[in-house]
Steps between C-alpha positions, in 0.01 A plus 500: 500500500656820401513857636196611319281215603617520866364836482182452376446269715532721794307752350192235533558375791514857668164565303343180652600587810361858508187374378472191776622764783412886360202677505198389344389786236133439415270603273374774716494905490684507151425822332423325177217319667184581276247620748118583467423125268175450528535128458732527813257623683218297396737202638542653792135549563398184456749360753363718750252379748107543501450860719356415852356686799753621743289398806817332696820505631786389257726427798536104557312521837164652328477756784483860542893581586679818564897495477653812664820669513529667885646857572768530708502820741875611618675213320257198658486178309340452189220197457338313293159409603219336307165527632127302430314836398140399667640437832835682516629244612887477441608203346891563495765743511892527442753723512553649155655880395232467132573785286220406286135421588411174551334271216299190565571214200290195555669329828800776469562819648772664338668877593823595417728693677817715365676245470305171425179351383315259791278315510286364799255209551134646501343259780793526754767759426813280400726666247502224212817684266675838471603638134779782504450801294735619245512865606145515359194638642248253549139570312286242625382143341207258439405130495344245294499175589834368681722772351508854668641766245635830607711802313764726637595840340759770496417847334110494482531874691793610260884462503771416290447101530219319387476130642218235507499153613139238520572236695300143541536324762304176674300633761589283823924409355580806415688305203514768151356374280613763206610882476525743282696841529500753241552850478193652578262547770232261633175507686338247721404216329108294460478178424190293375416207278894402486628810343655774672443862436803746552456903469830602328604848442163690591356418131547102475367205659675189447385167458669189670434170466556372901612162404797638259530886590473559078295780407224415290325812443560895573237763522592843449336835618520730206342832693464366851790457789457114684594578857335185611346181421327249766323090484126519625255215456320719249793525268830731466505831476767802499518827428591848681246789598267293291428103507507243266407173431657209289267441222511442127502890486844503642675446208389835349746682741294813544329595737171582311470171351602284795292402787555830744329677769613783676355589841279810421652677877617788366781724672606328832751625772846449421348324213658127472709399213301203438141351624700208615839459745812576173646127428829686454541607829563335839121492723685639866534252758506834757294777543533676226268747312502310196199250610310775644348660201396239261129399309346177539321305316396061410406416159219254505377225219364716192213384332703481198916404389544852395390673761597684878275451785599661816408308852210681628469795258768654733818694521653642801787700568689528807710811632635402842167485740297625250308249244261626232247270264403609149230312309636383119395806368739710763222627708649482885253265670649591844800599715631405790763576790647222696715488813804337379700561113387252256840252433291243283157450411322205250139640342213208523203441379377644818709804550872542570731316713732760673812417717604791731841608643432443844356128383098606485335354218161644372274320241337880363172406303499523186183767486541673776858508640361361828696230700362201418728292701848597682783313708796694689822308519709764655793407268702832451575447116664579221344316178296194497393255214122399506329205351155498620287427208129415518494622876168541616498552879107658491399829716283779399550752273354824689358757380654732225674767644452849287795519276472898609561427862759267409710747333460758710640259774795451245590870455464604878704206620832617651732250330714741269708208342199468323450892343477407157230207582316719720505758172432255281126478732456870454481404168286250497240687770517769215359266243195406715211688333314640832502821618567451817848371417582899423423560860725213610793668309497843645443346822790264454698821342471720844646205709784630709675187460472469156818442297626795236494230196143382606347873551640505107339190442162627583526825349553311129205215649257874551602639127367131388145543683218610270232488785488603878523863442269599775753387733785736339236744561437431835913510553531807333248706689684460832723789625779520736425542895729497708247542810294247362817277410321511100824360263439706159440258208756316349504721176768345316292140469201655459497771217671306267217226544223725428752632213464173340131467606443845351285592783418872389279498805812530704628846374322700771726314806786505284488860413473541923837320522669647243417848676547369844847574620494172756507301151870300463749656278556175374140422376395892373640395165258252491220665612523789250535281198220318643279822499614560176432195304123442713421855512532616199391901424296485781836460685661784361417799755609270778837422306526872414456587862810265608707587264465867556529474878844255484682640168734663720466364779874412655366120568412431150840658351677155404567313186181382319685188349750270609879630399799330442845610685603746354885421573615090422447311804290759696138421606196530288245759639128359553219677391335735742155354585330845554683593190336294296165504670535868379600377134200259453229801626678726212452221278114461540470822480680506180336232368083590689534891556399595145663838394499694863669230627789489255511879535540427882789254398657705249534803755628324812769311259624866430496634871824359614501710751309306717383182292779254580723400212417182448124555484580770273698273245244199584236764369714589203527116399130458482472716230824363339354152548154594299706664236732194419174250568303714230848456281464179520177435446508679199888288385192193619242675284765548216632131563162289470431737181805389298425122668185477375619709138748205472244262614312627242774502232603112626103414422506669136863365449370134574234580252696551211520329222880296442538692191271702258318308240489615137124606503600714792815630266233568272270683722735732584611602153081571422494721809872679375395479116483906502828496624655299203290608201684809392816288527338247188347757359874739474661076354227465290538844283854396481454160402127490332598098421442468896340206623577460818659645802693217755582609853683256725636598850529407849289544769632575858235366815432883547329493172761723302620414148858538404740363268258558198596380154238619222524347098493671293818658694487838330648785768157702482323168542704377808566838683148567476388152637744490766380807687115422463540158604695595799253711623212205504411356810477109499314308764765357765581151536711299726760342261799719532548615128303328141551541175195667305386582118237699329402492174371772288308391175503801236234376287287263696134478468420566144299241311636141477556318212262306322511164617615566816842268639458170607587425897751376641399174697688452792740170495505153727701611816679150372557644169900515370642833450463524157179448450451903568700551198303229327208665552544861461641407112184323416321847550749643253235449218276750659692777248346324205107453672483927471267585210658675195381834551646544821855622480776256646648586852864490368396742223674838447233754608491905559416604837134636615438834379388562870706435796273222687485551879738272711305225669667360830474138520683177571498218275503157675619149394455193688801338499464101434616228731879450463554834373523700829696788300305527207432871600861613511482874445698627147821649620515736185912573534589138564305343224640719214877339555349135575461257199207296509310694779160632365454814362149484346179542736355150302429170608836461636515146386813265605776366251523714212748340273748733289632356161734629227426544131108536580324839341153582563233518812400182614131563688381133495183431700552243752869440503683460812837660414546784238791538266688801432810593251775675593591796266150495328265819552200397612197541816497237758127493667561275750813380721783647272845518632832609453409892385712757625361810669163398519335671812322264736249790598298436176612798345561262179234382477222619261185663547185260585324399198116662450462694747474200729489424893856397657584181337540179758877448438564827616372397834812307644745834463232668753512191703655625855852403569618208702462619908835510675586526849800730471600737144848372498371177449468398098214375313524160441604406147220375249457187430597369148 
């Protein structure tokens, strides 16, 4: 064996070895795993179990237990302790520092502390098996079947490193089972139905198979955040503020199209991050603040697969001793205050299940918040798991308390940990449509005791009230008495309530306070612009009064407005509240006092000898503010006009035609014709052989002409054209530019000839191209049908002794299929040098043949191609090519024979040209 094979040989054996003895890497958490299959899913579903009522205990004993975590004053020992719920009686305890809540797995209790995961025998206490943690924050786990299945995380709060590890493990050995790790973060795992369900990175949920730890499936959140996902008898379900359930839907990804609910509770105090505990995060083993605040809720069996059902048509939310109920529609059902902070609590059928942190439990009926049942332990703790399902321990309801008294309780009670809760009641006392709820508020508002942030709280609740005025009334009528110990209103809550009531009823006791020099700087503002916006006019002598009486009065001297520092880093100055009590009386008056009051205005804002300065200028900047508001309303004004002139112009634009058709062309001409005639009438003494005038030019989408070539292409002819035809208007069209052609016919509408012209029949749209030229030199025989006595067309002829008047019109020719350019327009110039092009205004007939040593005029009826000789004199009548200096305006050809109409072949040179998008473009060669 050489050196080479020696070293392959190691090579494999090092490979073997490193996949007996390394790592296992599964098929799990790739980022090429497809996710969102919907055949995936529907395997999934069907390997779920049937959903079932959740009317028991899951732990192995089938009893109500509570597993609790003890608090430890001055450095005391921590416990253990796990407890029958109905009796309080305590079944165990040990000494454990958990730094996670307790979690009750079948015949398990598992906690974890810093350093390890443990694990404890249910029905006696006996640790079974300890797992060490790999610098990893422990999440929480689940268990189906024998195998208990738990995640760990790193970075789920932020930071640099980003570590996740699931973990199964049998439930009584301890023995792993498998593990994955990856670079990510993890939630706490559910299990059901032999597949395993792992949030991964806040968006995914992974799908393990328990047996094999392989993912075979991944659901993705596509505009949702996964913070959790739980096992219930009813199914699995995830989600974050809103909830979830597995369902055929899932695989859609969105929230709209999955099946979602999202508890309809509105705003809450130190509003929770998610409706259920974050499977990211570590649930405290130790007081902590964390498991105060949370919502609860129990789904229960749906009537269908794709639906939510929530155990008793019930949500409640906990805030420390306080616990509120909302039906499914949000509506708070009741409150309640209990002795102890809520730690844990389970909702029932019956009503919710709470655990408190002296050790009282309360069962708190589900209609009326009452206690139902309730056991004291007098366990000083710090978390606790529950599983109590289906308990039932009986008692009476009682009678519903008034939600009204109950929240009134709530905000006077004394606890202020529990501000924002007791604010949050304000709130919801506010919403209570009765009247007497307005007096509750002011009474609530004059408490002595009552915190700043709640007096703030009910001022906002009063602005809300629409009914309950009488009592504002009441309040404001009283008056300070110091003998009599009378407290004056509280102002500052109650005008701007009967602001937002617009209670003009009010104006009489507010115009007292405003006057009364016992009313509070601080609320005068408030007052006067109160009396200003209820009063109206008939406030106006009042507001004249005060602001006559305090212009210059030293108190009312300060700054109207708040000002910044007027040097970096000094203090802002704060508005002076008498100040601008002054400022919003000159400002009724400006805007109520009709002409004597703006006269009254305009001559204390010029008395700065005694009006203070910055009444003056706030005077002066009413008027400057009307100005620049009537500026604007006119640049408004000026603004919707051109809008709706371009909405206009958009419309009429849209309505255009794409480009102008030649009737239209035509139209236009007939409506111009004045314009034009002296120009054929000036060509035609020139040239009395005249016969027709050709204008061809293009048309710009304004509907001006330019670029105007006229045959004949005398000077006179042309420079008189091209300045009448720029001044027509055309109709406007969208196309950018088009080409365009007019025809005039000198001669048109005398008598036609005897025997009139045969038609021309249009073709097969299958026909070959010749068969146009076919055709047209069958009709060439038509020369020979006129009678003798009329005088041929191609004869030689004097002009009329009278000059005829010019008649405007376009000739026409339908062009046959295959023949799109039949109607080429004559370019005089360009025919003369071409050989072969036509110069005649006949039949126009394809394949004249040219021979030598031919003499004489071939006019054969019939024939398809015509023969001419070169060198022999002689007058081609139809098709003839090869002469020299023949002009392709007609002016060669003879005068038309009798007297008669235009003849038919003279139709296809007033035919109109070939449409093209742009003039550079070139016509399209004919066919031949």
């Amino acid at each position: 064996m050489n050196l080479r094979t020696n070293t392959r040989f190691a090579i494999a054996l090092t490979a073997l070895f490193a996949v007996a003895c390394g790592p296992q890497y599964r098929n799990a958490f790739s980022y090429h795993f497809a996710d969102n299959e919907e055949a995936q899913l529907a395997a999934i579903l069907e390997q779920l179990p049937e959903a079932s009522q959740d009317d028991a205990p899951e732990n192995a004993l089938g009893q109500p237990i509570a597993v609790v975590t003890t608090h430890a004053e001055d450095g005391g020992e921590r416990q253990i302790v796990a407890l029958r719920v109905d009796s309080g009686e305590t079944m165990w305890s040990v000494a454990a520092d958990a730094a996670t809540q307790p979690e009750i797995l079948g015949d398990v209790v598992l906690i974890s502390t810093r350093e390890r995961v443990i694990a404890y025998d249910l029905s006696g206490g006996r640790q079974l098996w300890a797992y060490d943690l790999p610098d990893l924050a422990y999440v929480g786990a689940t268990r189906d079947g024998d195998t208990i299945y738990w995640s760990a995380t790193v970075g789920a709060l932020g930071g640099a490193r980003r570590v996740g590890h699931v973990v199964a493990m049998d439930a009584r050995s301890g023995r792993e089972i498998w593990r994955h790790e990856v670079q990510g973060v993890f939630g706490q795992p559910a299990a059901q139905g032999g597949l395993v369900f792992v949030p991964w990175e806040r968006q995914n949920i992974a799908v393990l198979d328990e047996a094999t730890g392989d993912e075979v499936a991944r659901l993705r959140s596509t505009d949702d955040v996964i913070a959790w996902a739980f096992d219930h008898p009813t199914g699995i379900y995830y989600g974050g503020r809103g909830v979830y359930r597995l369902t055929h839907r899932s695989v859609s990804g969105t929230r709209a199209e999955s099946t979602h609910i999202r508890p309809p509770l509105g705003e809450l105090p130190r509003q929770p991050e998610s409706v259920f505990p974050d499977g990211f995060v570590p649930k405290p083993g130790t007081r902590s603040a964390r498991g105060r605040i949370r919502v609860y809720f129990n789904p229960a069996p749906a009537a269908d697969a794709e639906s939510i059902h929530i155990e008793g048509d019930t949500y409640y939310f906990a805030y420390y001793r306080y616990v509120f109920a909302y039906d499914l529609e949000g509506n708070l059902r009741w409150s309640r205050i209990l002795e102890q902070d809520v730690v844990n609590a389970e909702a029932m059928p019956h009503g919710l299940l709470t655990f408190g942190e002296q050790g009282q439990m309360h069962l708190l009926d589900v209609e009326t918040g009452n206690d139902r049942w309730t056991q004291d332990t007098g366990l000083a703790t710090a978390s606790v798991a529950l599983d109590a399902a289906g308990f039932s321990p009986g008692g009476e309801s009682g009678e519903t308390r008034p939600l009204r008294q109950s929240l009134n309780e709530m905000v006077v009670d004394p606890d202020n940990r529990l501000v924002a809760a007791r604010a949050y009641a304000i709130e919801r006392l506010a919403a209570i449509e009765d009247e007497e709820i307005t007096r509750d508020l002011l009474d609530l508002y004059q408490q002595q005791s009552m915190p700043g942030a709640l007096k703030e709280a009910i001022r906002e609740s009063l602005r809300t009230r629409r009914s309950g005025a009488q009592f504002l009334m009441e309040a404001l009528a009283r008056r300070y008495d110091y003998l009599e110990d009378t407290q004056a209103p509280p102002l500052e809550a109650i005008v701007p309530a009967l602001l937002e009531m617009e209670h003009a009823e009010a104006v009489p006791q507010l115009i007292h306070h405003m006057m009364d020099h016992e009313t509070p700087a601080r609320v005068l503002p408030d007052v006067v612009r109160a009396v200003v916006r209820l009063g109206g006019e008939d406030a106006v002598p009042a507001l004249r009064s005060f602001l006559v009486l305090y212009h210059a009065d030293s108190e009312f001297q300060g700054p109207v407005a708040d000002q910044a520092p007027e040097e970096e880093g000094g203090q802002p100055v704060s508005a002076d509240p008498e100040a601008r009590a002054l400022a919003f009386a000159a400002e009724g008056i400006f805007e109520h006092g009709g002409v004597e009051g703006r006269e009254l205005l305009a001559s204390l804002s010029v008395e700065t000898a005694r009006t203070h300065e910055p009444i003056a200028a706030y005077i002066q900047g009413l008027y400057q503010s009307e100005r620049e508001a009537e500026e604007r309303r006119a640049q408004e004004e000026e603004a919707a006009a051109q809008a709706a002139l371009a909405e206009a112009a958009a419309e009429a634009e849209a309505a255009l035609p794409n480009r102008l058709s030649q009737e239209q062309v035509n139209q236009t001409f007939a409506a111009n014709a004045d314009s034009i005639r002296e120009c054929v009438a000036g060509e035609l003494e020139r040239n009395p052989r005249l016969n027709q005038v050709r204008l061809v030019f293009i048309l710009s989408s304004d509907g001006q002409a330019s670029e105007l070539t006229v045959a004949p292409n005398s000077d006179p002819l042309v420079e008189c054209m091209r300045g009448q035809v720029a001044d027509i208007e055309f109709p406007r069209f969208r196309q950018r530019r088009m080409r365009a052609n007019f025809v005039v016919s000198i001669r048109g509408g005398t008598e036609e000839v005897e025997g009139g012209q045969p038609a021309v029949q249009p073709l097969p749209e299958d026909a070959p191209w010749w068969a146009w030229s076919q055709r047209r030199a069958a009709l060439r025989g038509v020369a020979e049908q006129v009678p003798a006595e009329v005088e041929p067309w191609w004869a030689e002829r004097e002009p009329p002794a009278e000059e005829p008047e010019p008649v405007f019109a376009v000739e026409t020719h339908e062009c046959p299929p295959g023949l799109p350019n039949c109607n080429e327009p004559d370019q005089a110039s360009d025919t003369q040098q071409q050989q072969g092009q036509q110069a005649s205004a006949g039949q126009g007939q394809q394949g004249a043949q040219t021979q030598q040593g031919q003499q004489g005029q071939q006019a054969q009826q019939g024939q398809q191609g015509q023969q001419a000789q070169q060198g022999q004199q002689g007058q081609a009548s139809q098709g003839q090519q090869g002469q020299q200096g023949q002009a392709a305006s007609g002016q060669s050809q003879q005068g038309q024979a009798g007297g008669g109409g235009t003849p038919w072949w003279a139709a296809a040179a007033a035919e109109e040209d070939e449409e093209e998008e742009e003039e550079e473009e070139p016509a399209p060669p004919r066919r031949r």
